[in-house]
N, C-alpha and C positions, 0 to 999 in steps of 0.2 A: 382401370377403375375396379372398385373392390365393394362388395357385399361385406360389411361389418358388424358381428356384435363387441358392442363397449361394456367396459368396466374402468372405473377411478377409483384411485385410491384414496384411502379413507386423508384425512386432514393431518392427524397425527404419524402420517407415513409419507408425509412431503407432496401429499394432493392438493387441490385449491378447494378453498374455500366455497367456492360457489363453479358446480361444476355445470360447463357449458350443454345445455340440451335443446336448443333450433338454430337454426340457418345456418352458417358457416364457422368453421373453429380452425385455426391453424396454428401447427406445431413440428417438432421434426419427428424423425425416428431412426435409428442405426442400426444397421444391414449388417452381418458379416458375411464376407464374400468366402468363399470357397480354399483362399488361402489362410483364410481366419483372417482376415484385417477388417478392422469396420470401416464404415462408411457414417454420414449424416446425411440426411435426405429432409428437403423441408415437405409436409401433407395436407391436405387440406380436407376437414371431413365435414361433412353435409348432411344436415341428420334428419331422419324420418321426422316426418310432419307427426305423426300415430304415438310411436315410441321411440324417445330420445337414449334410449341406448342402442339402436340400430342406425346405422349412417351409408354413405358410400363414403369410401376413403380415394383419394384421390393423388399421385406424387404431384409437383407441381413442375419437374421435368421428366423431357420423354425420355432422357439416356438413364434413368432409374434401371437399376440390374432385376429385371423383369422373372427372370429365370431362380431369383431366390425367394418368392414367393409364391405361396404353395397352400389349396385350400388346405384348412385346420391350421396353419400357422397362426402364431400369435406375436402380434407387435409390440414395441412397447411407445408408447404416447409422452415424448419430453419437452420439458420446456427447462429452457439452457440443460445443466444437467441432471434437472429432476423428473423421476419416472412419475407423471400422472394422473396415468391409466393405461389400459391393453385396446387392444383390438386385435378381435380374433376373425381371421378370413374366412365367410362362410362361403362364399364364392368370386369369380372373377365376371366382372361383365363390361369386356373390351367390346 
């Protein structure tokens, strides 16, 4: 599990409409691994009671390639192939 600040993307740059901020939000996000190939990964993010653009990010399996996420990375948040929003790893808290 993952410390996150969010960002969406504005409407006119393939964001939604009404962007989600409590209780659970799921969507995918694509890795590249080490030989450059991506991957798709589904997430599931959890978001502060307080401030809705801080979450725990969550993969929703365990064989997720753990080793390419790295605090200050930033994700990117799709739904089929539209970016959005980010998440950027402020920490890990396995």
């Amino acid at each position: 599990m993952y410390n996150v600040n969010l960002t969406w993307q504005p409407v006119d740059q393939g964001g939604k409409l009404f962007q989600p901020s409590n209780g659970e939000y799921f969507c995918t996000t694509t890795l590249k691994d080490l030989s450059n190939q991506n991957s798709t990964w589904s997430i599931k993010l959890i978001f502060n009671e307080i401030n809705p653009l801080k979450a725990r990010l969550e993969f929703l399996f365990d064989n997720y390639p753990k080793d390419l996420i790295n605090k200050g990375d930033t994700i990117e948040l799709l739904e089929g192939p539209n970016i959005v929003g980010h998440a950027l790893i402020e920490s890990l808290c396995f």
